[in-house]
N, C-alpha and C positions, 0 to 999 in steps of 0.2 A: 504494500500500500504506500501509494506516495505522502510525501511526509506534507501538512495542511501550512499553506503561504501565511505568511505574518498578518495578512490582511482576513483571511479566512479563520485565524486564531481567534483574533480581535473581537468579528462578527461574531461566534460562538458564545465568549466569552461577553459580552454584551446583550446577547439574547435567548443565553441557557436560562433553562427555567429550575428553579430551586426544586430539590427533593420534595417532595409533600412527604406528609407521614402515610402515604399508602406506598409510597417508592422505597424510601430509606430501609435501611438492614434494617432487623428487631435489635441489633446489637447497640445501633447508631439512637435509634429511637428510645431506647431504655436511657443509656446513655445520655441525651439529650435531656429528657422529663425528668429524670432524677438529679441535673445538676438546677431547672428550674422549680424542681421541690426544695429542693436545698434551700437556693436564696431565696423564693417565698418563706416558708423556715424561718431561716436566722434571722429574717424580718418580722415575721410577726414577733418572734422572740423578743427580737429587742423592744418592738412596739409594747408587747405584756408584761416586760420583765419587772419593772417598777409599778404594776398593778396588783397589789399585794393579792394571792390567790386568785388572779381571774386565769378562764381558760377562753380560750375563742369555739365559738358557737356558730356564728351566720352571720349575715348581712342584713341589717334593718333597715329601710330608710336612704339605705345608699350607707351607712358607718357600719363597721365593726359592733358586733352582739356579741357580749363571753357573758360566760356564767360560774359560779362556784364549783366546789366539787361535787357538788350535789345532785348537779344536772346529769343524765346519765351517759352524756355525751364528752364530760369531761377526760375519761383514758383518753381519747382519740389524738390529742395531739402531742402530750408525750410520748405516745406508742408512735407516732411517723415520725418525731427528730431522733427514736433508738432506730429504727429501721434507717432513717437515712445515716444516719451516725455506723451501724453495721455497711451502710455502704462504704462511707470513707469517716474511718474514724478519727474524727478532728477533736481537738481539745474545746473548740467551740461548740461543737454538737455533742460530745459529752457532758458539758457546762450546764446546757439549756435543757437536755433530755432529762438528767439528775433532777438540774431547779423545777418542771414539768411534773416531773411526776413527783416529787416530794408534793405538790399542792392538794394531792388526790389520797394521801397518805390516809387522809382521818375515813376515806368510807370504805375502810377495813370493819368498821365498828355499825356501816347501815343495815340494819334488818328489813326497813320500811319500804325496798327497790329491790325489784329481782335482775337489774342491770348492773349490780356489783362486776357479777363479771364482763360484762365491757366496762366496764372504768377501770378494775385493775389489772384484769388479765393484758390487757391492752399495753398496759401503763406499766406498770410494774412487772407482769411478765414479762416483756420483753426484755424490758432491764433487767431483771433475774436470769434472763437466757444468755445478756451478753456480758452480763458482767454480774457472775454469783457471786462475787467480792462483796457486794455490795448486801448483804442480807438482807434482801427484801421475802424471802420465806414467810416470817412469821408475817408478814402484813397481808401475804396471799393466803396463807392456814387461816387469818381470823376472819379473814375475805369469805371464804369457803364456809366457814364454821354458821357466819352469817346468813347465808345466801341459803342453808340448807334449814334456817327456822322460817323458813316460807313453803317448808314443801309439808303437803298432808298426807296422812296416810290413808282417808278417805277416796280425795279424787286421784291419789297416785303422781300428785303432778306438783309443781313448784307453781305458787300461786304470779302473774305478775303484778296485776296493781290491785290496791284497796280497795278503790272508789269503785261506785259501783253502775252507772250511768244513770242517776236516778232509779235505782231497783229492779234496775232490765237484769242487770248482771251477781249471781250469786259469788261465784268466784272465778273470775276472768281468766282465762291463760291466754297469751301471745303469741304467733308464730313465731316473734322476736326473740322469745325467753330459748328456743337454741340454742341459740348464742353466746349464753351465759355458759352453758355446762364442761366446756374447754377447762375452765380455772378446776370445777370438781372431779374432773379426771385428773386432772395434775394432782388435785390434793390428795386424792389416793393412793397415787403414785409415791408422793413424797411423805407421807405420813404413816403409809404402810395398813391406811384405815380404808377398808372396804366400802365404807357408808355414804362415803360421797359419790364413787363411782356407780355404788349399786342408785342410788337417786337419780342420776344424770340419767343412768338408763331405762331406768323407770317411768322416768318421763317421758324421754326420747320412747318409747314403747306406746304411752297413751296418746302422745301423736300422732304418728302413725298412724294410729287406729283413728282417732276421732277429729284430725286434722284436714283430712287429704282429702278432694273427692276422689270421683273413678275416673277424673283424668290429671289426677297427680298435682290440680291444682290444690292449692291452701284456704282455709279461711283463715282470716285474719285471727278471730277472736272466735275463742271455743267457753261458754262458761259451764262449768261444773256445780250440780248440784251435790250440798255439803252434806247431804242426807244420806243418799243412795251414792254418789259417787261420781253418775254419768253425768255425761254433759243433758242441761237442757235447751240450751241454747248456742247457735252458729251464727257468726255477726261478723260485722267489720266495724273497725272505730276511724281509721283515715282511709280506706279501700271507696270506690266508687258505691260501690253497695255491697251490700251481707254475700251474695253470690258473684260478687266479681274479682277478680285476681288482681289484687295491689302487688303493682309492680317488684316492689322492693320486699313485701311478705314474702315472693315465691324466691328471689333470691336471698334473704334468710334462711328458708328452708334447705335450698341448694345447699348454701354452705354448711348450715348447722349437720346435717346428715352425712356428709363429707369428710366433716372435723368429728364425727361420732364415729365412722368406718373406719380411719385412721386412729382415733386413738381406741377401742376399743377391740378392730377386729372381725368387727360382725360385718357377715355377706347381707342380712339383712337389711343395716344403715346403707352401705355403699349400694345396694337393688335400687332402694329409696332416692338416694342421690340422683344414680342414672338415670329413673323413671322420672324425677323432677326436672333434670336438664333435657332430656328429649322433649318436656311437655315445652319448656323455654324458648331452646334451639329453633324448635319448629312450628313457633305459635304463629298462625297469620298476622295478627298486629305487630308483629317486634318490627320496628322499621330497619330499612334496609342498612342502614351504620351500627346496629344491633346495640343503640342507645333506648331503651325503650321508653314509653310514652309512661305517666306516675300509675296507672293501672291500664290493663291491657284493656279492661270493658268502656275505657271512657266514652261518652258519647259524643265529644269531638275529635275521635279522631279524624285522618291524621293532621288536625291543628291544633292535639292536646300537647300541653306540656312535658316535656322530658322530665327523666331523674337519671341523673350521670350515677348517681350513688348506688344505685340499682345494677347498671350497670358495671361498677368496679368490683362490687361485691360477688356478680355472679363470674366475672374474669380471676377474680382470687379463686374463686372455690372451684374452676372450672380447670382451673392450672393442676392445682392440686390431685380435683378428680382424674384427670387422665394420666396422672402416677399412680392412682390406688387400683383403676379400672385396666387390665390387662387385655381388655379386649379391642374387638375390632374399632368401637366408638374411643379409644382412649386420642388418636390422632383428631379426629373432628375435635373432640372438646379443648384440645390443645390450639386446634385452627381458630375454634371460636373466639375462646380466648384474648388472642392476637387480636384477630377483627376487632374486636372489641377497646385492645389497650391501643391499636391505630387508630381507632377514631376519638376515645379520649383525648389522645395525644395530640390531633389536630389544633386547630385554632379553632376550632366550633367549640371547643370545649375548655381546651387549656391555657390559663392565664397567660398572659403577659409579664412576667418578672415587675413588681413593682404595681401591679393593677390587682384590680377582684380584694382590695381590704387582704392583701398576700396569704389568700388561700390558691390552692393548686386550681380547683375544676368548680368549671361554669354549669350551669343549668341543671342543678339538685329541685330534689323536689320534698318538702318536708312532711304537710300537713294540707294535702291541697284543699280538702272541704271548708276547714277553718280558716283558708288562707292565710297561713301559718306558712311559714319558709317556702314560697311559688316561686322556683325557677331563679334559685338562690346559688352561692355555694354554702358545702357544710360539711363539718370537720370530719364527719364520717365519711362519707366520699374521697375525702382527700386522701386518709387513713387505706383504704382498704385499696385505692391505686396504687399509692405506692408497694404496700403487700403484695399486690400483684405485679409490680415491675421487680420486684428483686425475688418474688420466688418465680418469673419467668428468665431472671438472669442467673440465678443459681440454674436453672435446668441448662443454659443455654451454653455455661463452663464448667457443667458435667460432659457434657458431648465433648468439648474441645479436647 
């Protein structure tokens, strides 16, 4: 091939068109979002550091929203500067992830939230995984210890909130409270006490059973009668309605089922996972960037709102599934995956260094009925992409 005239260089290089995030390596693209999580990061940091215990929350108003430790969304941002900090471990991002999660320290001692475990498994897990120096053990044990005076031995199940929606609700469970049971397998683990393990799956069992329909979608809200046991009641409290699939419910489940077949073992959890991510993968509503809409039943689609967080959550757990799933589907759910961190990755979605009140990802979806966080960012979004860009880049320097 002959070699291109200096004039023909020039052209080129004046009217090449930049990579998009559908062109670039996954190598380049991890790469890239993780050095723009970073400086969002160490920015917000600096912005919270002198706000004695606040955490960031969302965007109100067009400002920054944090909230105490209290909120159940508090793990969420010390768990991404240990994650980014595991990427490159800087003296600064050790600084901030430490000051981060000491804030969250006291809801070791909540019994009144079955989110204990995302606030400290999040939060203080992670810093326990990268640096057990730090003996953050006993704040996770009293974590766990907590978390499990919520569970009955009537409905079988870990109660999630009090309130009762005006008397609709006897005793509520979440498709969310999945979520939580990561911290009480640990704690079995580490304590050598069966009883937290035996709960988590105890739960995870009456799901199953009373969560799912027969096409592997979720209700949101299952409540339990304190009498008999059963549920009486199948609801949604942020879903479009009682029978439609909130977005971010069915990827809760995905993951929660995923993080149960891994740590427990059971072909039954990981059946559940697959049978949930087929329901996902190939649902007619998911738009074609497989960012999906805050419930797949809305009745605008497709001019209804996204939730990125919906989508990060099902890219984390979809990464993971196609390590536990040996089978023929384990390559798709690793494709989806990707599809999924490339479109986050884009500018449809991904901040600007220095914009979005320096959170990572645009167009969350919180509370849409309440209109309550519509088409926000929020710190759980941010959370669970990055989890899924460094355990797609752990896979990606296994291969090498």
């Amino acid at each position: 091939m002959k070699k291109l005239t200096g004039s023909l260089l020039a052209f080129f290089a004046l009217y090449a068109v930049p990579l998009t995030a559908q062109q670039e390596s996954m190598n380049d693209l991890i790469n890239r979002a993780l050095e723009v999580a970073t400086a969002q990061a160490l920015s917000m940091a600096e912005v919270l550091e002198p706000q004695a215990g606040r955490l960031p929350k969302s965007v109100k108003e067009g400002a920054l929203e944090t909230s105490n430790c209290y909120w159940w969304c508090s793990g969420f941002f010390p768990g991404e500067l240990w994650y980014l900090y595991e990427n490159n471990p800087t003296p600064q991002l050790k600084q901030y992830a430490t000051l981060f999660t000491e804030r969250v320290r006291d809801v070791q001692y909540v019994t009144d939230n079955h989110d204990v475990g995302f606030m400290l498994f999040c939060s203080f897990g992670n810093g326990n995984r990268l640096l057990p120096q730090c003996n953050y053990d006993t704040v996770l044990i009293n974590g766990a210890r907590s978390l499990i005076t919520r569970y009955s031995p009537v409905t079988q199940t870990i109660r999630s909130w009090d309130f009762t929606n005006n008397g609709k609700w006897q005793y509520p469970v979440i498709i969310d409270n999945m979520m939580n049971l990561e911290l009480l397998t640990w704690a079995s683990r580490k304590t050598g006490d069966s009883i937290f393990s035996s709960i988590a799956q105890t739960h995870a069992d009456q799901t199953i059973q009373h969560h799912f329909r027969d096409d592997f979608s979720s209700y949101h809200v299952v409540s339990y009668d304190t009498v008999q046991g059963g549920p009486h009641l199948k609801a949604t409290h942020q879903g479009f309605a009682d029978q439609s699939a909130w977005a971010r419910g069915q990827a809760w489940g995905l993951y929660g089922f995923t993080m149960m077949a891994r740590e427990t073992g059971r072909a039954d959890y990981l059946d559940q996972a697959r049978q949930i991510a087929a329901y996902l993968m190939h649902h007619l509503a998911m738009p074609a960037d497989k960012v999906p809409y805050w419930d797949f039943n809305a009745p605008d689609i497709p001019d209804a709102v996204r939730d990125a967080s919906a989508a990060a959550i099902m890219a984390s757990a979809l990464i993971e599934l196609s390590q536990l799933d040996q089978s023929a589907a384990s390559d798709d759910y690793l494709a989806y995956a990707e599809a999924q961190l490339r479109a986050l990755s884009s500018p449809d979605y991904l901040a600007e260094p220095g914009t979005n009140a320096n959170f990572l990802l645009k167009h969350s979806t919180g509370h849409y009925l309440a209109n309550s966080e519509v088409d926000v960012p929020l710190s759980y979004a941010d959370y669970y992409y990055v989890e899924a860009l460094m355990r797609m880049k752990a896979l990606l320097q296994a291969e090498e």
